[in-house]
C-alpha positions, -999 to 999 in steps of 0.1 A, spaced: 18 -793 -738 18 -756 -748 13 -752 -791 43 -728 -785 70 -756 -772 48 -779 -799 57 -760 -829 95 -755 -813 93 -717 -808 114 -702 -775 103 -689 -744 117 -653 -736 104 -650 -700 102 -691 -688 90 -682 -654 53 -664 -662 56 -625 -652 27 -605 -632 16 -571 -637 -20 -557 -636 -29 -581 -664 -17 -607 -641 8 -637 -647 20 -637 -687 49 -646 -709 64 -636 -744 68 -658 -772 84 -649 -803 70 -659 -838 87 -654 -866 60 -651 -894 31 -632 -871 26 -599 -884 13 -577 -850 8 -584 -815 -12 -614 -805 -28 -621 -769 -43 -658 -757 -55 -666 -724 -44 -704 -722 -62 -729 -699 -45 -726 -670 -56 -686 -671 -19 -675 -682 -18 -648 -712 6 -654 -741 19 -627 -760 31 -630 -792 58 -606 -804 60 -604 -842 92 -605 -862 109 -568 -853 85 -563 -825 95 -555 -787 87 -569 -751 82 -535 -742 56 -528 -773 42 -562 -766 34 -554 -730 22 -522 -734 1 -543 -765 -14 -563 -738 -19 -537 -709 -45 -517 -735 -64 -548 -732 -68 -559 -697 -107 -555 -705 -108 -584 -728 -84 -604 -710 -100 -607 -677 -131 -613 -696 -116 -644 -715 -102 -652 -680 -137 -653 -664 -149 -674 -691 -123 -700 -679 -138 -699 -644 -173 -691 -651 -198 -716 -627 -213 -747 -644 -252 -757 -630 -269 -787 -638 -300 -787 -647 -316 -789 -613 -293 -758 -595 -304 -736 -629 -337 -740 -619 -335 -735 -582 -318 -706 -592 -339 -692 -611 -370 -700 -589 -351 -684 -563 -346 -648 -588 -385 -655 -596 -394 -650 -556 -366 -625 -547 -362 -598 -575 -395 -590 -581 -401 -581 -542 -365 -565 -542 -377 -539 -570 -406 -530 -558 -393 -522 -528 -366 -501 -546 -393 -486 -563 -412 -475 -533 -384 -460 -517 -374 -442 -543 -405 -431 -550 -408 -443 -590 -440 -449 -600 -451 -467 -634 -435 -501 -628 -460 -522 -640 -444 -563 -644 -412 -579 -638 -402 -609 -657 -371 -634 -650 -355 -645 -681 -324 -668 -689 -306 -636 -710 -269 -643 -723 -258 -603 -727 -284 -582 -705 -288 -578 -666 -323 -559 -673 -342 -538 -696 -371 -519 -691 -399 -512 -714 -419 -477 -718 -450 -497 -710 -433 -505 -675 -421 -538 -679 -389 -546 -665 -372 -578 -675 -341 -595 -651 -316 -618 -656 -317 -644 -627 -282 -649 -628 -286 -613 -611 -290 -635 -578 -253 -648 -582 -243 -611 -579 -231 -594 -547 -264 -573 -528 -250 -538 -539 -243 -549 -573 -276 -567 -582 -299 -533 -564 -277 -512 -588 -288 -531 -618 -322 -529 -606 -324 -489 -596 -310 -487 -629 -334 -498 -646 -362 -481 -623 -348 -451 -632 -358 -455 -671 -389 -451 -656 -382 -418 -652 -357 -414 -681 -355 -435 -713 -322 -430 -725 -283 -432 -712 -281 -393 -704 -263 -372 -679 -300 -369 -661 -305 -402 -663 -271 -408 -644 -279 -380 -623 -313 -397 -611 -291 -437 -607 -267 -414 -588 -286 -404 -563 -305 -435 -555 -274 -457 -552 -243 -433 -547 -217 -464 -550 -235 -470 -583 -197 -466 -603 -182 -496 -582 -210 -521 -586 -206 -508 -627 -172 -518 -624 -176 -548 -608 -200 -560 -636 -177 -554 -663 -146 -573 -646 -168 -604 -628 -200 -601 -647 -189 -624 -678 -182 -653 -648 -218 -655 -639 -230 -660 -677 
């Protein structure tokens, strides 16, 4: 049962509304002081409207944060592996990254790549070292095609820049020119493949 009909407070929408933060409904709580949002189980987002607060003000509340909520959605659906698929998995990142890189590499023409590891990282795709190391998550291999050679030309191209600049972009721009909706897709799906 929802803690909201527990603790005897009403519904002002009962039928869950849909807008680009997808399906959601109000509850009212006397004794909360701002805005409150909560992704319940079943991947519906509660909004809590303080005492003097609006729909309106809470819905605009919760379309600012459509970031955050899909990422507490994806949590909600992320996969679960057993023991045995995480390591099949990650042998499989261990035999097809690497190769996948280095062909990257060559095409592009970037020189200095010297190792690549596969590591079990919780908040990193990849990171590359000056000394030419470059380091992948191998949940990368859960990813779509585009999206995983994006994080991997991305970090190639610290081998030619070490920082976040406009060259830097400039250089992951030209070596993957739908680099901005494999970004994207890592910010709304990524969090489901951790």
């Amino acid at each position: 049962m929802n803690r909201a009909l527990q603790i005897g407070l009403p519904f002002d929408a009962p039928a869950p509304e849909v807008l680009s933060i997808g399906p959601f409904y109000f509850v009212r709580h006397r004794r909360a002081r701002r805005y409150l949002l909560r992704v319940e189980p079943d991947g519906r987002l509660r909004v809590t409207i303080p005492r003097g607060g609006s729909k309106r003000e809470a819905q605009a509340f919760a379309e600012r944060h459509v970031e955050w909520i899909a990422g507490q959605r994806a949590r909600l659906t992320s996969p679960t592996f057993n023991a045995i698929e995480r390591r099949q998995l990650r042998a499989r990142a261990e035999a097809e990254l690497p190769v996948r890189i280095r062909e990257l590499a060559a095409r592009h023409e970037v020189t200095g790549l010297v190792r690549v590891t596969i590591r079990n990282q919780r908040t990193r795709w990849g990171s590359c070292g000056r000394n030419g190391h470059i380091t992948l998550n191998w949940r990368l291999v859960l990813a779509p095609q585009d999206v995983r050679d994006y994080v991997l030309i991305h970090e190639l191209m610290h081998l030619r820049r070490m920082d976040h600049s406009a060259a830097f972009w400039r250089h992951v721009a030209a070596a993957c020119p739908g680099f901005a909706e494999s970004r994207a897709w890592l910010r709304t799906h990524g969090k489901a493949l951790r």
